[in-house]
C-alpha positions in Angstrom: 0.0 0.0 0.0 1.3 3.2 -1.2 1.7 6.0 0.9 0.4 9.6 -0.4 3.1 12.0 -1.6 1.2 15.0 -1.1 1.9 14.3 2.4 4.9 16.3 2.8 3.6 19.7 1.0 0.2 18.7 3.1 2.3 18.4 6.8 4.2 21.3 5.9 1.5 23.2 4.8 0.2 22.6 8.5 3.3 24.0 10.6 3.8 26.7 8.3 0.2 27.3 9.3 1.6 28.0 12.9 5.0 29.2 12.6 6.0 32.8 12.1 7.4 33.3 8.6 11.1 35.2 9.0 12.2 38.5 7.1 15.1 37.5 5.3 15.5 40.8 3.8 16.6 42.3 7.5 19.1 40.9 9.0 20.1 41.9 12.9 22.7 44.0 13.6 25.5 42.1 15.8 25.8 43.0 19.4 28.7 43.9 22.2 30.2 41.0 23.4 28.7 40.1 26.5 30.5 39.8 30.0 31.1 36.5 30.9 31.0 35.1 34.4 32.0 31.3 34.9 31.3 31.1 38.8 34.0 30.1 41.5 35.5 26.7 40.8 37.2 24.3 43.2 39.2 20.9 42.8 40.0 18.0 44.7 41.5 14.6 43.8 39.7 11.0 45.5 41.9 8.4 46.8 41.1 6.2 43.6 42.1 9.2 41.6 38.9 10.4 40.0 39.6 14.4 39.4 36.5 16.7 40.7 35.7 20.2 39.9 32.9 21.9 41.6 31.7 25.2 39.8 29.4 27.1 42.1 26.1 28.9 40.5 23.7 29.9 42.9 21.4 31.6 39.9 19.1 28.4 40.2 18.3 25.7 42.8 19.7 22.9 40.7 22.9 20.7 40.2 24.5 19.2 37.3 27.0 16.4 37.4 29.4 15.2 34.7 31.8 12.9 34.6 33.7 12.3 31.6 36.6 9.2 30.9 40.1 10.3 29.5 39.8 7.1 27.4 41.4 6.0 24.0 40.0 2.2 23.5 40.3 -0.3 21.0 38.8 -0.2 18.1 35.1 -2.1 17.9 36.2 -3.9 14.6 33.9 -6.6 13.6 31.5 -5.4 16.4 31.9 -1.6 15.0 28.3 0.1 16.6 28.3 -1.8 19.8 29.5 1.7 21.6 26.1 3.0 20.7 24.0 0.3 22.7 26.0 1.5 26.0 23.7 4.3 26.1 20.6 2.6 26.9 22.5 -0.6 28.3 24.3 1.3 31.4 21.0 2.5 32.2 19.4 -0.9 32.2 19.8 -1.7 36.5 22.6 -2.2 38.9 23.9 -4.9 41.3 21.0 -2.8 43.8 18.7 -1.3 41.7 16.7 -3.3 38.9 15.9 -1.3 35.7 12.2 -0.8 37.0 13.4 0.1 40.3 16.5 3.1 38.7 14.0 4.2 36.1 11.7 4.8 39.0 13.8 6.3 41.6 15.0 8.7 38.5 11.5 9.7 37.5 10.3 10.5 41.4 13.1 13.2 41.3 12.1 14.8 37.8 16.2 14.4 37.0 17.4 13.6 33.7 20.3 11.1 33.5 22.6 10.4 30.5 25.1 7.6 29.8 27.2 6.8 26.6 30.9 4.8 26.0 32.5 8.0 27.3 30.9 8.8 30.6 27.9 9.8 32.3 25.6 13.4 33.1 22.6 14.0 35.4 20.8 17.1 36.2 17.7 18.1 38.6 16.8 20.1 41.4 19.7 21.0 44.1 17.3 19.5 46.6 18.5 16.1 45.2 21.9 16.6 45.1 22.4 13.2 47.7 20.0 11.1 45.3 21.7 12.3 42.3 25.1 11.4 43.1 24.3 8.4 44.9 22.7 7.1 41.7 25.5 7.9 39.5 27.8 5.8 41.3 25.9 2.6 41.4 25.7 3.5 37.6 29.1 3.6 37.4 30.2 1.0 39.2 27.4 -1.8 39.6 25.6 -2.0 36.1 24.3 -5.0 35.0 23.6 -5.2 30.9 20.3 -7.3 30.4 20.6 -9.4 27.1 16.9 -8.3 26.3 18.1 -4.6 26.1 20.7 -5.4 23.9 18.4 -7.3 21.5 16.0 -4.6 21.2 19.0 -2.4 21.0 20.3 -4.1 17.8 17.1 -4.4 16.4 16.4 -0.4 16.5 19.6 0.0 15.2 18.8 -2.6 12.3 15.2 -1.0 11.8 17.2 2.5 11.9 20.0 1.6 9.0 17.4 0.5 7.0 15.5 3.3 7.5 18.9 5.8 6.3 20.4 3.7 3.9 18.9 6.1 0.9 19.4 9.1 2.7 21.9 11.2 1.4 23.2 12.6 4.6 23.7 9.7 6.3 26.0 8.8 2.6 28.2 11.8 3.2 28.9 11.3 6.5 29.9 7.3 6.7 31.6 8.0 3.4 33.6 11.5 5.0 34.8 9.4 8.3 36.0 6.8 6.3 38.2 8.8 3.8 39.2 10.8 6.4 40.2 8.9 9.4 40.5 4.9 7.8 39.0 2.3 9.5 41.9 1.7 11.5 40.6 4.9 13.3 37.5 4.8 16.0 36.4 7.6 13.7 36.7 5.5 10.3 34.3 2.6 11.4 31.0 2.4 10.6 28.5 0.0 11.9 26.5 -2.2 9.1 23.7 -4.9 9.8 26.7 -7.4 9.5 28.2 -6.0 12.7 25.3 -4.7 14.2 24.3 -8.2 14.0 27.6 -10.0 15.7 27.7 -7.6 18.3 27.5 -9.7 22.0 26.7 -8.6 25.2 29.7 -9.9 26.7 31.7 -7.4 24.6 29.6 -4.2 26.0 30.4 -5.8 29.3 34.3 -6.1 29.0 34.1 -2.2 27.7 32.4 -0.9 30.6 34.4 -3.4 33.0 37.7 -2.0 31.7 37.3 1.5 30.9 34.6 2.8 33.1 37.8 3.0 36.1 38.2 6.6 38.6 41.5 7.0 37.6 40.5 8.1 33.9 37.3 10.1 35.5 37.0 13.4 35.7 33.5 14.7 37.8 32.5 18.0 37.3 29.6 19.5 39.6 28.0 22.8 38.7 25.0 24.6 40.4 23.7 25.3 43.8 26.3 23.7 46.1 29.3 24.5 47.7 32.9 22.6 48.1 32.1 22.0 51.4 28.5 20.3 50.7 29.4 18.3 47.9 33.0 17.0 48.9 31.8 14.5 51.7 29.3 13.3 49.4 31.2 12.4 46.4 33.9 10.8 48.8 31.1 8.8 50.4 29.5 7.7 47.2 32.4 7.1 45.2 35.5 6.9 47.2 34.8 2.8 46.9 35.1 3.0 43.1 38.1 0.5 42.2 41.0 1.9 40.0 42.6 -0.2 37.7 45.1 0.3 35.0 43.4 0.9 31.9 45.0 0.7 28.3 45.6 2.9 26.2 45.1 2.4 22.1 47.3 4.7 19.9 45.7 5.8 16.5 47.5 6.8 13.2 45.6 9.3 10.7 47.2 8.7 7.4 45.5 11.7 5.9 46.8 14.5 7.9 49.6 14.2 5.6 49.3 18.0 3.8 50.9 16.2 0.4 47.9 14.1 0.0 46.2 15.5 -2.9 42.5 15.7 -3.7 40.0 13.4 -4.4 36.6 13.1 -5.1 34.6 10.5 -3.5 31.3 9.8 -4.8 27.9 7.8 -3.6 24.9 6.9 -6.5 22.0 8.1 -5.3 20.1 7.4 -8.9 17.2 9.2 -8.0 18.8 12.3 -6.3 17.6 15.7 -8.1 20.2 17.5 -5.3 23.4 16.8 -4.8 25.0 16.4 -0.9 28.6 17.5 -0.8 31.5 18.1 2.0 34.4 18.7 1.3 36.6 17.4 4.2 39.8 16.2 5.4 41.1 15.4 9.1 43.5 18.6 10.7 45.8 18.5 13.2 44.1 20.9 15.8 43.8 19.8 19.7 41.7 21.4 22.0 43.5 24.6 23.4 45.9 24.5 20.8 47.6 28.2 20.9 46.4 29.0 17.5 42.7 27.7 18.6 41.2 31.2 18.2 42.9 32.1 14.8 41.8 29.0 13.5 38.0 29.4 14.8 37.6 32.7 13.1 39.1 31.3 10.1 35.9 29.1 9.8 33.8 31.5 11.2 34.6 34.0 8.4 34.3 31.2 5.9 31.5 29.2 6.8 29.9 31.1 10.1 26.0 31.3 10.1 24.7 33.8 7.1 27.8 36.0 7.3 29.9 33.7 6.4 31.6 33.5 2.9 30.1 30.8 1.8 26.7 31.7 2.6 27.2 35.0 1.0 28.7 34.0 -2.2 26.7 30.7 -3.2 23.0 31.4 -2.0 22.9 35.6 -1.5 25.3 36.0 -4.9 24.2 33.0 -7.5 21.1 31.2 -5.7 22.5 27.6 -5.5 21.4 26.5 -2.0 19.2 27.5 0.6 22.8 27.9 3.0 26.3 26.7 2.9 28.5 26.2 6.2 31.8 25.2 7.1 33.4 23.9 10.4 36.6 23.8 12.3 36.5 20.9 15.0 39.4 20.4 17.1 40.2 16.5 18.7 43.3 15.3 20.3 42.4 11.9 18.5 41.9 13.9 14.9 40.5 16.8 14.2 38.3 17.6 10.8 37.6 20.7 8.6 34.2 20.4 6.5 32.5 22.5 4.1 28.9 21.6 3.6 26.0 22.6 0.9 23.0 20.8 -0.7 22.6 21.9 -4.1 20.6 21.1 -7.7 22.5 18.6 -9.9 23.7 20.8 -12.9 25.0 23.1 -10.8 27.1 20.7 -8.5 30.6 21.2 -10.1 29.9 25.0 -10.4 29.2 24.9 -6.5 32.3 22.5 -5.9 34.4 25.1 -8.2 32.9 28.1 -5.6 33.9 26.8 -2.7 37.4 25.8 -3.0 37.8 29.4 -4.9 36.5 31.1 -1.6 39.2 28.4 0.4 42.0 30.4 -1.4 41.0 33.8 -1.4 40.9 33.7 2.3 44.2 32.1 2.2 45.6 35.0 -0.5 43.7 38.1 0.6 43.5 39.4 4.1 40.0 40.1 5.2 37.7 43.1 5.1 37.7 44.1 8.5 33.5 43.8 9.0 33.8 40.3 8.2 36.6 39.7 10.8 34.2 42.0 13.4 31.3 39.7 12.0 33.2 36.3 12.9 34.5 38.2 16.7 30.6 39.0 17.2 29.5 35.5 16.1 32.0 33.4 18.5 31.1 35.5 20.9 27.6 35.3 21.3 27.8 31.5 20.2 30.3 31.1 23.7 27.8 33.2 25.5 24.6 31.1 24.5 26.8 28.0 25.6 27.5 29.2 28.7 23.3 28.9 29.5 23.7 25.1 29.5 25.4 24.3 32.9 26.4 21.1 31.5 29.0 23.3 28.6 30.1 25.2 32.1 31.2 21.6 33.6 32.7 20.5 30.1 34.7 23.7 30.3 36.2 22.7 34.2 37.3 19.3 32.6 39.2 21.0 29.7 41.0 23.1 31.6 42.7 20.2 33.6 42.2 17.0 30.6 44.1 19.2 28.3 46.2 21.1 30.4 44.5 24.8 29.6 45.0 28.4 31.5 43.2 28.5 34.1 41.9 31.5 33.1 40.9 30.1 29.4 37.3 30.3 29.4 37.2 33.4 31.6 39.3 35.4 29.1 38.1 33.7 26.4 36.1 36.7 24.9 39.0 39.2 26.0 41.1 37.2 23.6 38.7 37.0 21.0 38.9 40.8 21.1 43.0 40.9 20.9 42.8 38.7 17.6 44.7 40.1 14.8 43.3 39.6 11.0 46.6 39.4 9.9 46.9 36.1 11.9 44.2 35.1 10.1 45.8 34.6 6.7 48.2 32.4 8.0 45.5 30.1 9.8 43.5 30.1 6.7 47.1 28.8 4.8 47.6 25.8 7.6 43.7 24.8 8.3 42.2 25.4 4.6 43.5 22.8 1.9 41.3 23.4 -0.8 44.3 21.2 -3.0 44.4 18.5 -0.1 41.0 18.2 0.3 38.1 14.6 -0.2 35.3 16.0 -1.8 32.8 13.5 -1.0 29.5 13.7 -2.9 26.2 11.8 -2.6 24.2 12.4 -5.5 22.6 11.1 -9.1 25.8 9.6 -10.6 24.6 9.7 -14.5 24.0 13.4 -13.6 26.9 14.8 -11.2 29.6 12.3 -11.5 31.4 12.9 -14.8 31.5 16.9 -14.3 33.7 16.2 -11.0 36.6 14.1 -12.7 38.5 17.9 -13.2 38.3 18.3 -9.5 40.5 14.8 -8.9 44.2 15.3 -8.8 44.4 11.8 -10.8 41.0 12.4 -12.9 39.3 9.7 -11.2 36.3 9.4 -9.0 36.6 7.1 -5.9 32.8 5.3 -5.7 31.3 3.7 -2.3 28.9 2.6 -1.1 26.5 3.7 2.2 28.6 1.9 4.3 31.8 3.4 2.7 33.0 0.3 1.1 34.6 0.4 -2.4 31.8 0.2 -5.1 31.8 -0.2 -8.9 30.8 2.7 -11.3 27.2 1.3 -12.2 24.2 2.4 -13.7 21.3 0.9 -14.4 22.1 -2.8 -16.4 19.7 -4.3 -18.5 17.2 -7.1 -16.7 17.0 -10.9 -16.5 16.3 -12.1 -19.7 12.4 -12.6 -20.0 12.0 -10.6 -17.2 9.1 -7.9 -17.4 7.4 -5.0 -15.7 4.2 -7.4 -15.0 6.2 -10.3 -13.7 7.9 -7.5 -11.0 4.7 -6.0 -10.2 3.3 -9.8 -9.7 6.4 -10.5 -7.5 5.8 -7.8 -5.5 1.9 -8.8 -4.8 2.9 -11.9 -3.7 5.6 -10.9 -1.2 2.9 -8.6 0.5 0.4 -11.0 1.2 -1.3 -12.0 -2.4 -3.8 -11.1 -4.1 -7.1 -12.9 -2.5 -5.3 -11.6 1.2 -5.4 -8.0 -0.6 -8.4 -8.1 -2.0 -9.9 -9.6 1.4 -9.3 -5.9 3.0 -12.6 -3.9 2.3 -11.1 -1.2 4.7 -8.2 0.1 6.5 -7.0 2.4 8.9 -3.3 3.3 10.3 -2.4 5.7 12.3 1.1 6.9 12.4 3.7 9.3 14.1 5.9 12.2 12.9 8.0 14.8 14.1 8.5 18.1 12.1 10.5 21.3 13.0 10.2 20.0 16.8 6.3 19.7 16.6 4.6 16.2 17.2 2.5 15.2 14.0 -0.2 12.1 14.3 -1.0 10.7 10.4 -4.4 9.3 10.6 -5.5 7.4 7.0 -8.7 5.6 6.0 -8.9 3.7 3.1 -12.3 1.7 2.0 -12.8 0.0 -1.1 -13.6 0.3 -3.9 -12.1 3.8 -4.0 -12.7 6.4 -0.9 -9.5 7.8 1.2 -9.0 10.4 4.0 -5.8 11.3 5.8 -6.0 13.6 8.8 -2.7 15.2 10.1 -2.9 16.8 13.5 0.4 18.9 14.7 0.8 19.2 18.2 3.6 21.1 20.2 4.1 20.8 23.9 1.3 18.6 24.7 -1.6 20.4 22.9 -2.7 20.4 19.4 -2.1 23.4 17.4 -3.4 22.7 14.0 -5.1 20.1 11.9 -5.4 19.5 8.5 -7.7 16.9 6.1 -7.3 15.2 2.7 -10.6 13.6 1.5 -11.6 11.9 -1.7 -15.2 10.5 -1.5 -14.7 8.5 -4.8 -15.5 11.0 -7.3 -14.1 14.4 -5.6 -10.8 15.0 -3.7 -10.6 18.2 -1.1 -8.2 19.7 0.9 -8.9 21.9 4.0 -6.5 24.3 4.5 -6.8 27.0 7.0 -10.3 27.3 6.7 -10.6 26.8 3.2 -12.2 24.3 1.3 -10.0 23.4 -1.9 -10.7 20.6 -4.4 -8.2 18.6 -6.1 -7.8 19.4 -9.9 -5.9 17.8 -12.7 -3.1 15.8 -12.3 -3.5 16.3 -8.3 -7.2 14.4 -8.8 -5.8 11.4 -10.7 -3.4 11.0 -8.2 -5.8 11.1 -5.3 -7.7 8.8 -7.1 -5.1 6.1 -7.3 -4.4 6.7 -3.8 -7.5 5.8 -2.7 -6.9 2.5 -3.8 -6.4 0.0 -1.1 -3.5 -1.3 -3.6 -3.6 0.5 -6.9 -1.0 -2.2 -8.4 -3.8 -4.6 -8.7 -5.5 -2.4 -10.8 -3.3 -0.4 -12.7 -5.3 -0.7 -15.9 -7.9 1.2 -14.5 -5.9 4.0 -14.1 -4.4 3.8 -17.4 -0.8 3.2 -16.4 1.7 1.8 -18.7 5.1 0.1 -17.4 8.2 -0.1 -18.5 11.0 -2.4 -17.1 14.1 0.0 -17.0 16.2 -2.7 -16.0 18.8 -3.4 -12.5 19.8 -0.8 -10.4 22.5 -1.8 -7.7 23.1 0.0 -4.7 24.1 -0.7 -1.0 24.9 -4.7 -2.0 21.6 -4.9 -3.3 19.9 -4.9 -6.4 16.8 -3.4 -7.5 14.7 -3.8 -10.4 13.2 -0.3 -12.0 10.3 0.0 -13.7 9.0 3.2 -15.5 5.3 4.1 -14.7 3.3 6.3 -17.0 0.1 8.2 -16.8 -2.4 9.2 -19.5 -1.7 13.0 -18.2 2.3 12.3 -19.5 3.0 12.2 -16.0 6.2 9.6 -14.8 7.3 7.9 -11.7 10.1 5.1 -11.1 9.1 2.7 -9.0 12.1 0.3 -7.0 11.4 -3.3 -6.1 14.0 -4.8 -4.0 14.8 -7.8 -6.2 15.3 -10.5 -3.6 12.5 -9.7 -1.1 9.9 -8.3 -4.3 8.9 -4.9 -1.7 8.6 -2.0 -3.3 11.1 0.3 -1.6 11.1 3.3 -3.1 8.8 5.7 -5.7 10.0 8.9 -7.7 7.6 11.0 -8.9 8.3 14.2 -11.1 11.2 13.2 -12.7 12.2 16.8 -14.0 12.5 19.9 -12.1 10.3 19.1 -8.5 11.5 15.7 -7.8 9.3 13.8 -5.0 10.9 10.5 -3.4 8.9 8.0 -1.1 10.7 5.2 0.8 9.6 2.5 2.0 10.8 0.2 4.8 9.9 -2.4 7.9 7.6 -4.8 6.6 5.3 -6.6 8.8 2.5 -8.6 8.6 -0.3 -7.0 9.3 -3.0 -8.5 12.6 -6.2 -9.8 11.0 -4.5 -9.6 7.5 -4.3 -13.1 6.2 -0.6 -12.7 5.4 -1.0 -9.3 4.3 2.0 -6.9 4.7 2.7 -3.2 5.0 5.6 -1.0 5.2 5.8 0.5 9.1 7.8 2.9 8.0 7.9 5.8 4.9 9.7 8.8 4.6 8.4 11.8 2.1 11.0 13.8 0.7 10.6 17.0 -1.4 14.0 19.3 -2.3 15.5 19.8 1.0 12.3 19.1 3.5 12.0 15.3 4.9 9.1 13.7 7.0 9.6 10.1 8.3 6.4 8.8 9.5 6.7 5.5 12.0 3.5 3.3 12.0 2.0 3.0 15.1 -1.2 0.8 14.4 -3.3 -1.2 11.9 -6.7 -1.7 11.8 -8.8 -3.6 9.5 -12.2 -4.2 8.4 -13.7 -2.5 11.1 -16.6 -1.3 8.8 -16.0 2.3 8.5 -19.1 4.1 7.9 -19.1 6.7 4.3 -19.8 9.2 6.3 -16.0 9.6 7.3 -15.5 10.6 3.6 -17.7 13.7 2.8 
């Protein structure tokens, strides 16, 4: 069963409805840096070596606590992902507590707790400062991982790849961390379903066993408390916390090498009408590094917000992209430059060309001073909004001591900003920008974008991968099975849902699924009942309480939007479409609907193969339509195949309750230019005998 595409013009039709529309045209004038006070801060070191930092702020009756491991462990190889299950695993129960029982005790409180491969955070009301601390150490010391977590774990990470694999982001940045770091780097790996699969839970176990030790902690406490009320506690809570020697993995990154010379790197995403691009390549920058400052105005001036460069010269000057950004990120592991933009196909090389231009005229030409002023103001009020978050104010305590900082670093942080020199700034722009050492690593429609990149490649070639960032050939679409047709694909695909007596079985149907869009909750609600009436109702909701609502009907003959207030009827192409929505499966029927197919032939992509087959309308209107060819689901849908591009995916098939072996996807994503809406089934229902009535 189809999903509509209209959905995504229709849900963002809905919050658009309710959010304020921005004046581009003005843009606010930069304010004096602010004055930053950090609060008092005090240190003392437990018996088992754990480092502690108290940072007093008596602005609000609440605490936060931090503690964060000075770890560099082995690479998770075969296993690569398992790091990511640690976050729900640690939380799971304790020698004392059982899960029930810590959930519980966390919720009475209101606190929110945190835990992940690198350490653990809380937060809450300073009246539970005792509580708080008391359950962080049984976290730390006494979990207990429950196999059953881990199994769900592993199978939301499975349902999650799958959900991804065609997205275009998620390409780029698998395909970036592997060119940049290897995958002999904790930064190179990527997890797949191959070792999301193999991971065990006696592996988590020997991580946290070995590397959650005191004498690679460092606690940081900020808030309402005072040395003298928080010292006792954290001696009596976690002065019992066993050190151990912990080891210590050394990583190489091949491509900090400056003589490395650029590449292009390069995804298929066949039916992309955008292309994703970054270019990239790992730095040698460490936290507090003396030329930190230098370096972060660099990328501010470059790629800073809408001030920056980029911004300026490929949406404001030519119209390419809706924004373009860069980033500077320092890591004592490996740090990374990247320069990101979404842009149209034929003008992908033209953007590519723009950005490593502006690289080297920041690295030739020294700066107009507003810009530098521009980048000053933007650092600074970035460091100021940071400073809100009392959990940044704690990160900020550990720095100072993990990577041997001033101790007046943060405090004078904004004086220094102020003391920066432009003329420094030409020579940070020649050591952090490489615009002729760079990966340029593209996700897009190869057929398109690929050929027109082969100038950019210091050897002419283009490097191709796939999702996961493994090596992949240059391939198109090949020709099909011999004998194979569009029917026989289409026939395939009825019977891997359920058949056609179990489809035609269902005289109605309703799901009801959930969304989230620009932070709003959004509730799908769809009715379907043969032989050809269809409603979908999409209710926004923000903070608990609904805020809009919007209907799609098509009674059988007519098709109607309401739209804020409005009553407006589906026309034209719109109609027909509507029409063939309505049908509980329109692929049984598409004769009535005067659809013609074409077998395009095999697609490959992410190890798998995918037959394509051309759909087209009596209106002249086209749509591809991809059929996974071992499991016969239909996975994907393109409609629009020139200029507004529409992609539907489609993932998770179950079998539906009360279906006879009928199947659904549980989950489908809408996507339209830049704008993406996932919606997760939350229930099935049918045959329940819903009434007409619903459809007027």
């Amino acid at each position: 069963m189809k999903k509509s595409p209209l959905i995504i013009f229709f849900v963002l039709q809905a919050v658009a409805a309710w959010c304020q529309p921005l004046d581009r045209s003005i843009r606010p004038k930069p304010g004096p840096a602010p004055v930053i006070n950090l609060g008092a801060t005090d240190s003392f070191t437990l018996g088992n070596g754990m480092r502690v930092f108290v940072v007093e702020n008596h602005k609000l009756p609440t605490v936060a606590c931090n503690i964060e491991f000075d770890i560099k462990p082995e690479l998770e190889g075969s296993m690569a992902g398992f790091k990511d299950m640690l976050s729900e695993l640690l939380l799971g129960g304790t020698t004392t507590r059982s899960r029930d029982k810590l959930n519980e005790e966390i919720d009475d409180m209101g606190v929110q707790m945190t835990a992940n491969d690198m350490g653990l955070s809380a937060n809450g009301l300073k009246k539970y400062d005792k509580k708080i601390l008391e359950l962080m150490a049984d976290v730390a010391m006494n979990a207990v991982m429950q196999q059953e977590d881990l199994d769900r774990m592993k199978e939301k990470t499975l349902s999650e790849l799958e959900t991804i694999k065609n997205d275009p982001d998620a390409m780029v940045n698998n395909v970036s961390a592997v060119v940049n770091f290897g995958r002999k780097h904790p930064y190179g790996e990527v997890a797949s379903p191959e070792t999301v699969k193999s991971i065990t839970l006696a592996r988590c176990t020997k991580y946290y066993q070995t590397y959650f030790r005191p004498n690679v902690a460092y606690m940081a406490i900020v808030g309402d408390i005072t040395m003298k009320e928080v010292r006792p506690l954290v001696e009596k809570y976690f002065g019992k916390w066993q050190k151990k020697e912990v080891p210590v993995s050394a990583y190489e990154v091949a491509g900090l090498s400056g003589e490395r010379p650029t590449e292009v790197d390069f995804i298929n995403n066949p039916s992309a009408v955008q292309s994703v691009v970054n270019i990239t390549y790992p730095i040698a920058l460490k936290p507090g590094a003396p030329d930190i400052i230098d370096a972060q105005l660099t990328d501010a001036v470059l790629g800073g917000g809408s001030q920056g460069l980029l911004f300026l010269d490929l949406r404001e000057k030519h119209g390419w992209t809706y924004g373009a950004y860069s980033s500077i990120t320092p890591d004592e592991n490996g740090g990374t430059f990247s320069a990101s933009v979404k842009c149209r196909n034929e003008v992908t090389d033209s953007v590519i060309d723009a950005m490593l231009s502006d690289m080297r005229a920041l690295q030739r030409e020294r700066m107009a001073d507003s810009s530098f002023q521009n980048a000053i103001n933007y650092l600074s009020g970035s460091f100021a909004i940071g400073l809100e978050n009392p959990s940044i104010v704690a990160q900020y305590a550990i720095n100072i001591v993990r990577y041997h900082l001033p101790e007046d670093y943060y405090r004078d942080y904004l004086k220094n900003l102020q003391r920066a020199n432009s003329g420094n700034m030409q020579e940070s722009s020649g050591r952090y920008l490489m615009p002729d050492n760079a990966n340029i690593v593209v996700a897009g429609n190869m057929d398109e974008v690929a050929d027109k990149l082969t100038r950019f490649s210091a050897d002419g070639k283009i490097n191709f991968y796939d999702f996961y960032g493994n090596s992949a050939a240059k391939t198109g679409i090949q020709p099909p099975p011999a004998g194979l047709t569009a029917e026989q694909v289409v026939r395939n695909y009825i019977a891997a849902i359920g058949g056609e007596n179990a489809i035609n079985a269902i005289k109605d149907v309703k799901t009801i699924g959930a969304s989230t869009v620009r932070g709003m909750a959004v509730t799908i609600t769809e009715l379907k009942k043969a032989p050809g009436k269809w409603e979908k109702l999409v209710d926004i909701n923000q903070n608990g309480q609904k805020v809009n609502s919007q209907k799609m009907v098509y009674d059988g003959i007519e098709g109607f939007q309401y739209y804020a207030g409005k009553k407006i009827p589906f026309t034209g192409d719109d109609l027909a479409e509507v029409a063939e929505q309505s049908d509980i499966c329109s692929f049984l029927r598409l004769g009535k609907y005067g659809v013609k197919l074409n077998l395009n032939g095999v697609e490959h992509a992410d190890s798998n193969a995918y037959y394509v087959v051309e759909a087209t309308y009596p209106s002249g209107r086209r749509s591809l339509e991809y059929f996974d060819s071992s499991s016969g689901y239909l996975v994907k849908v393109v409609r629009g195949l020139v200029g507004n591009s529409r992609t539907s995916t489609y993932s998770d098939y179950r079998e539906v309750p009360g279906g006879g072996g009928y199947k659904m996807p549980y989950v489908i994503t809408e996507k339209s230019r830049s704008q993406a809406i996932t919606e997760q089934v939350q229930t099935v229902e049918l045959n329940k005998g819903i009434s007409d009535d619903e459809f007027e």
